[in-house]
N, C-alpha and C positions, 0 to 999 in steps of 0.2 A: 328106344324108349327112354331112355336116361343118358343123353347125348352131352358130350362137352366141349364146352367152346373156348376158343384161345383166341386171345387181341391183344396186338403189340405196336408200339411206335418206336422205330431207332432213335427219332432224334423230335426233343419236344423245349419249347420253347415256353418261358413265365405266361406269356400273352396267350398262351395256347389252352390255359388252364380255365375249367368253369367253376362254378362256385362251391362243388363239392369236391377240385382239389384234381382232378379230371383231366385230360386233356380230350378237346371236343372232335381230336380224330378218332381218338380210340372210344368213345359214344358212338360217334359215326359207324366205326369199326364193331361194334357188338350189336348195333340194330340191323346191319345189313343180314351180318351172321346168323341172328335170332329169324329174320327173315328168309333166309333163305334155306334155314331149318326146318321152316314148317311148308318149305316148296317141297321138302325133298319129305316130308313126312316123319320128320325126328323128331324128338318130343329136348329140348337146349333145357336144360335142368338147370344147368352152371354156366359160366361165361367167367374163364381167370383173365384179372387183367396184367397183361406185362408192365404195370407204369413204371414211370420216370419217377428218379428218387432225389432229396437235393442233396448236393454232394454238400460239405464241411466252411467253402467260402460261401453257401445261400443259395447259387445259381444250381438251375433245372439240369440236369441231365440222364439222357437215356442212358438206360442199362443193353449193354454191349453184345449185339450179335456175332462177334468176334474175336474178344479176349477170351483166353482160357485162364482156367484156375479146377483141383481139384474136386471131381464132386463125387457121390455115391451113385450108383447104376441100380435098377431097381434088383437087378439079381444079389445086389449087397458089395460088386465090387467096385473100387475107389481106380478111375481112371480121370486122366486130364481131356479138361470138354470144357467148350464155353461156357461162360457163367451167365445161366439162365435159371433163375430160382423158380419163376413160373412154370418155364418149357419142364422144368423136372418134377416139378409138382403134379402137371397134367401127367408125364409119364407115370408115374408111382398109380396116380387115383384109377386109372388106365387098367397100367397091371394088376389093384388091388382087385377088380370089379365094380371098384364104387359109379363106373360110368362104363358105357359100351359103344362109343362113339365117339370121333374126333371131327370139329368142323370150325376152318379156319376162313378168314377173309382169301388170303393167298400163299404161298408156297415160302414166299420171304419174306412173311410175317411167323412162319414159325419154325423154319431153318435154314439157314444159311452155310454152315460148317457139315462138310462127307458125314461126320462120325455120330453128328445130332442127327442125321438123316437115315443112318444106317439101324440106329437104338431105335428109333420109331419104326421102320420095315420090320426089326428083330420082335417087338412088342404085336405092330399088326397080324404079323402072321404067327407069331406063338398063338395069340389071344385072341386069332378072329375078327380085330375090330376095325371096322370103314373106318374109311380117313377122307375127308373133301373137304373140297374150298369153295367158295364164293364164285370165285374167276376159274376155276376148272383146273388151274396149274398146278393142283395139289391133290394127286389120289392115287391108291395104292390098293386097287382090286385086282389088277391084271399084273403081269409080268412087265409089258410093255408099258404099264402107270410107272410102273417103280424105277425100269430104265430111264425113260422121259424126266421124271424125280431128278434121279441121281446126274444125267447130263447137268438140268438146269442149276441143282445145287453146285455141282463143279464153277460149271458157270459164274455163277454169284460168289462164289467164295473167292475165286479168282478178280471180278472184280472189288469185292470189298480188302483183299489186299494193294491191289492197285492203290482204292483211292488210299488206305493207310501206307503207302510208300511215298504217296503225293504229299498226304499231309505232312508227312515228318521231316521230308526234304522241304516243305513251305516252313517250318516251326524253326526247321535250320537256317535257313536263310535269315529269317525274322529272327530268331538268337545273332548270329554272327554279324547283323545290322543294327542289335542293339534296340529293337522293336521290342514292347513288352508285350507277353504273351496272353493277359488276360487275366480274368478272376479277381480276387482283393487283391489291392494294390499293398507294396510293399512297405514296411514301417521304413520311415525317410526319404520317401518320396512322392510323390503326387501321382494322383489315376494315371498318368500316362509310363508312368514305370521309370519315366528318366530321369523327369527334374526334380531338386533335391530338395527338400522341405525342410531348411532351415533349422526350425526349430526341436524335430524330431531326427537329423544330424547329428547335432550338436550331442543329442544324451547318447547315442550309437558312441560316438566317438570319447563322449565324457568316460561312458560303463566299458570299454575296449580298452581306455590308456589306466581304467581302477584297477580291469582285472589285470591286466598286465602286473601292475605293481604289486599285487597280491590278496585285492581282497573277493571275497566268494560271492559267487551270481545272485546268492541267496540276498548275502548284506545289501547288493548294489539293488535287488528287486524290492525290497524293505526302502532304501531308501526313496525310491522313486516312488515307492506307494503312497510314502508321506509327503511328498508333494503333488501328491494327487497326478502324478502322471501317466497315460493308459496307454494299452495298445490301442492297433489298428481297429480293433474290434470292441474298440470303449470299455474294456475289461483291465484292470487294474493287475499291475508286474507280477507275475511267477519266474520264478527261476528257469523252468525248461523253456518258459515262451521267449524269453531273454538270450536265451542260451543257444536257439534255433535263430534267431534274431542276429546276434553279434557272430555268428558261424556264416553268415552268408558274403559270398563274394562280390556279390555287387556292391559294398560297404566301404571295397579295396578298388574299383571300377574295372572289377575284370567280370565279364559275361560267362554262363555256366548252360552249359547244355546239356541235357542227360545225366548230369551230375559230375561233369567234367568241366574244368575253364577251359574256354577255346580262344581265348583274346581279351584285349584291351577295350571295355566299355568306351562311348561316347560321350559318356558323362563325369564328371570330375569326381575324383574318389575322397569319400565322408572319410578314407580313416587310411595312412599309409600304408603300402602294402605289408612292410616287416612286421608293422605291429598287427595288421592283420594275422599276419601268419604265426606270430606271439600266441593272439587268442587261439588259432586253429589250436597250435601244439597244445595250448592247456586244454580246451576242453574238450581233445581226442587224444588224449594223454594216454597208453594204455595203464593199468594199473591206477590213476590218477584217484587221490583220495577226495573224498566228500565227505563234510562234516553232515551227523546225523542233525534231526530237528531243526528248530527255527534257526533266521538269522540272530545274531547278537541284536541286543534292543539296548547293550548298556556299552560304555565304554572300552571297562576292562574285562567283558563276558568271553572266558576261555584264552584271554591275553594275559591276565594275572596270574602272576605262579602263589602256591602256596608256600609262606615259610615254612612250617616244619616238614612239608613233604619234598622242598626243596632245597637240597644243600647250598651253601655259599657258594660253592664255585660253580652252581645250577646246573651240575651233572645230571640231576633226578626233575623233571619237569612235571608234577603235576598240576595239573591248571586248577584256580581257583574258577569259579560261575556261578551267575545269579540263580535263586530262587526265590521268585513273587510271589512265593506263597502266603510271606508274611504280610502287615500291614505296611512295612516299609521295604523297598528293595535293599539284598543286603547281598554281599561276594559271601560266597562259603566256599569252603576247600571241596574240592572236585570228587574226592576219596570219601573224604569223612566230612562228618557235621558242628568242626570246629573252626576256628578264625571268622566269625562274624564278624563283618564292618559292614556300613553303611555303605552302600552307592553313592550315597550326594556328597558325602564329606571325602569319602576316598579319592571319587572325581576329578572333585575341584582341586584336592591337592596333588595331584598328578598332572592336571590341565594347568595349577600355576606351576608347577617347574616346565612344561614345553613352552609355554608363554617368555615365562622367563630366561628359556636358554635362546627359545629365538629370538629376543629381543637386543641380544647381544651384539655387540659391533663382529665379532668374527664368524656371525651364524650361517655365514654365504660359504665358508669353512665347508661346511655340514654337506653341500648340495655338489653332490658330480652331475654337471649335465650330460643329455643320452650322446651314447656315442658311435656315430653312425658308421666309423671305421672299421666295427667289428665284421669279425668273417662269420655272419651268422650262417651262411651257408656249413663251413667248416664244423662248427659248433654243434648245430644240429645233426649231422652226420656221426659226431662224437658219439654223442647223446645216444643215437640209433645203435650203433655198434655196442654201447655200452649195455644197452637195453637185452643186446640179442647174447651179448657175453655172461651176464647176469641169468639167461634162462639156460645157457648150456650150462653154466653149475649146476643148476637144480639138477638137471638131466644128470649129469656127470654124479651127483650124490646118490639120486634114485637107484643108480647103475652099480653104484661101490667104488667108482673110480677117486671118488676125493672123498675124506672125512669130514666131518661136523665143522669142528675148527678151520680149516681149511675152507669152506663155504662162507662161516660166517666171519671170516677176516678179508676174503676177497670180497662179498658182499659190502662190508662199510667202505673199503675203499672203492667199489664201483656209487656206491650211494653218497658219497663225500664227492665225487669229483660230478655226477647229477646236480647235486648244489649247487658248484662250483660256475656248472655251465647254466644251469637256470639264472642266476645270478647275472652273469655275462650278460644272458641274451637280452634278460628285462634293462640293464644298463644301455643298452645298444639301441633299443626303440622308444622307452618311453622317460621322461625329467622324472625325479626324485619326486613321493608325494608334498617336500619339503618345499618346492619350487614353490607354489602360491603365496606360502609364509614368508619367505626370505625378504629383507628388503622394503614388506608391507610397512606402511605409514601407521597402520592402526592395526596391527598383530592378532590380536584378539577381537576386532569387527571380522577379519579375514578367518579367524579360526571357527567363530562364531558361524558362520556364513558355509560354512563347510558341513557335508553328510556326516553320517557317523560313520558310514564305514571308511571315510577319508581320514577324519580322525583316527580313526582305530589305525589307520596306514602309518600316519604319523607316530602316534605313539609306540608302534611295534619299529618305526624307524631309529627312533632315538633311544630308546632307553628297553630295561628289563624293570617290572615292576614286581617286588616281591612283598606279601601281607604279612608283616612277623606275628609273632603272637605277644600281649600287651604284658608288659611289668612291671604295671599299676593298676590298683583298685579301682572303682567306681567309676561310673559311665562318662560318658563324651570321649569325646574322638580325639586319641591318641598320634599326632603324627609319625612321632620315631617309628610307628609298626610299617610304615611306608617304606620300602627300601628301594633306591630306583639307580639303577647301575646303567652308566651310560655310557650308548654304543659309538659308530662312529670316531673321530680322532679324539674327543674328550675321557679320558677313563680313568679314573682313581687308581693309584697303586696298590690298596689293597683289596680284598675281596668285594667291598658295596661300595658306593659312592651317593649317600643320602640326601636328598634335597631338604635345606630348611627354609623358613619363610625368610630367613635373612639375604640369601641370596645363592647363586649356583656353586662352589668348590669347584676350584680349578684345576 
């Protein structure tokens, strides 16, 4: 008298769909049912449908009579079963009472898996309730229904592994041939997955040899914002999207299958493989730091140290950083709410001393190019070791076996010689961010022309910029509060080395 009907399609295609969203087998599919409900005398209350869902690239796809995933049993316990949100909904309304009847088009439209087929028998015969199909292949009044059942589901299970062994050995093929597999196409390449789109190369490669050099996914996704540059999906840079983006091996032209490399793409690689693997190690770094909140939108946002909270010989690092709260942006100390200066004027006088030091005849000095001799293999393995020796201290602390002091003096020199080798390895793949400037004809059209997070590369290459605090009255901008100590072969003998508008100290 209050019978329930079940329609599913494995596999459904955009074209398949009617104007309510539908696909026109599974209408097909719920009027045969409704019909053949009222041959047998049951009164189809309901009718759930199994659609198709889009997945995340747009495209249609069926929900799976054959993966499994966790689910609830109506008795309340959590066993692994195919993920069928319908099939389990009809169980539940089933066992609740709220229906007392099951009537499907066929046997492989509402199981295909032993264990979905067995929870239905368990349900019929606790609860009394008919079960039929359309096409007969599906009913479980007699002994002999249920054996005929369980043959055919065997059956069918066994084929739907078949063809999923066919498929995956076809997807292997098509990976190992360099075939691309479908869906949205790749950012840097064209629909067909292989050929390389130039101009979406080009930033892959540009934000791979940044981060290398050191600046954060965040800055490089701020900058590409501001020139308007999008993903694949017409949606303007984030961090994570960028960061899933420059993580992919086909960047390096090696092919990935399962999430393994199995070879040498067929198409020329957007970015070499060392500096690929640069990016890997950053950003699967364990322990790998991330600054909180936005990218820097200023110059010296979190690159300024403050003077009073930092001593001359810059033992004590607090960073100065903007707050736009006011009507003008202004650096304040990171701690406290002293050493106000202006962004524009602090800037510009920080932007003319890099100006001016590159302007210099010995500024090619300044630039080591990468150097491909390194044993980055060697190096990284250091790294690793260093990593794993670094958590047996903890362990060995937790245990009583070493003291405080003892942790934290092996600790800095495991973390001084991480430097040492981070340092190496970005020398080894990627030029100096110094390289664009060196040499230029117009130094400042070049600098000008550059991100801010390339700047900010720069300026954290060349020099320490310290805010003093002023030792004169009344407003305007003081230069001597600038202190700019400079790194590289240039360095003043004693504690600072101040830039004045006169020109750079030698």
């Amino acid at each position: 008298m209050n019978a329930l009907g079940l329609v599913r399609l494995s596999d459904l295609r955009e074209v398949d769909l009617n104007e309510a969203g539908l696909g026109r087998g599974l209408v097909d599919q719920e009027q045969r049912v409704r019909d053949h409900g009222t041959q047998l005398g049951w009164n189809v209350t309901r009718v759930i449908v199994e659609n198709d869902v889009a997945s995340a690239d747009g495209k249609v796809r069926g929900v799976s009579a054959f993966k499994r995933r966790k689910v609830k049993l109506p008795d309340g316990r959590s066993e692994w079963r195919t993920f069928r949100p319908a099939f389990r909904e009809s169980l539940a309304l089933l066992a609740s009472g709220a229906h007392d009847g099951l009537l499907a088009l066929d046997l492989d439209r509402v199981v295909r898996d032993p264990r979905d087929l067995e929870d239905l028998i368990d349900l019929a015969e606790q609860f009394k309730i008919p079960v039929e199909s359309v096409t007969g292949s599906l009913r479980l009044a007699t002994d002999a229904d249920i054996t005929m059942a369980r043959v055919m589901v065997a059956m069918a299970n066994k084929s739907s592994r078949d063809t999923a062994r066919r498929v995956a050995a076809a997807r292997e093929r098509q990976a190992m041939t360099g075939r691309y597999g479908g869906g949205r196409r790749p950012y840097g390449f064209e629909e067909d997955g292989r050929t390389i789109r130039p101009s979406e190369a080009a930033i892959i490669a540009e934000s791979s040899q940044r981060l290398v050099q050191g600046a954060s996914l965040r800055s490089i996704a701020l900058d590409l914002r501001r020139r308007k540059s999008v993903t694949v999906a017409g949606a303007p840079w984030r961090a994570e999207g960028l960061r899933e983006v420059l993580l992919r091996a086909r960047n390096a032209g090696r092919i990935v299958y399962r999430g393994e490399e199995i070879g040498d793409a067929p198409w020329a690689p957007i970015v070499p493989l060392e500096l690929f693997r640069a990016v890997q190690r950053i950003l699967t770094e364990p322990g790998r730091v991330i600054n909180p909140g936005a990218a820097p939108k200023w110059l010296g946002s979190r690159l300024y140290l403050c003077g009073i909270c930092t001593r001359e010989d810059l033992s004590v690092r607090t960073t100065c950083h903007v707050r736009v709260g006011a009507r003008v942006p202004a650096y304040r100390c990171g701690e406290y709410a002293h050493l106000v200066r202006s962004v524009k004027h602090t800037d510009e006088y920080v932007v003319g001393a890099v100006l001016a030091r590159l302007a210099r005849e010995d500024a090619a000095d300044l630039v080591a190019p990468a150097n491909p001799e390194v044993d980055v293999a060697a190096l990284r393995a250091e790294a690793k070791a260093i990593r794993e020796n670094l958590n047996e201290l903890a362990a060995d602390k937790a245990l009583g076996l070493i003291d405080r002091g003892q942790l934290l003096a092996a600790t800095t020199k495991g973390k001084e010689r991480q430097a040492e080798i981070e340092s190496q390895l970005q020398a080894a793949v990627v030029d100096s961010p110094l390289s664009p400037l060196i040499g230029a004809d117009d130094v400042k059209a070049v600098w000008d022309g550059l991100p801010l997070s390339h700047q900010r590369l720069v300026v954290k290459e060349l020099m320490t910029v310290r805010i003093l605090p002023s030792g004169r009255k009344g407003r305007g901008f003081d230069p001597s509060t600038v202190e700019i100590t400079w790194r590289q072969t240039h360095h003043h003998q004693g504690t600072s080395n101040v830039y004045r508008s006169e020109g750079i100290p030698s």
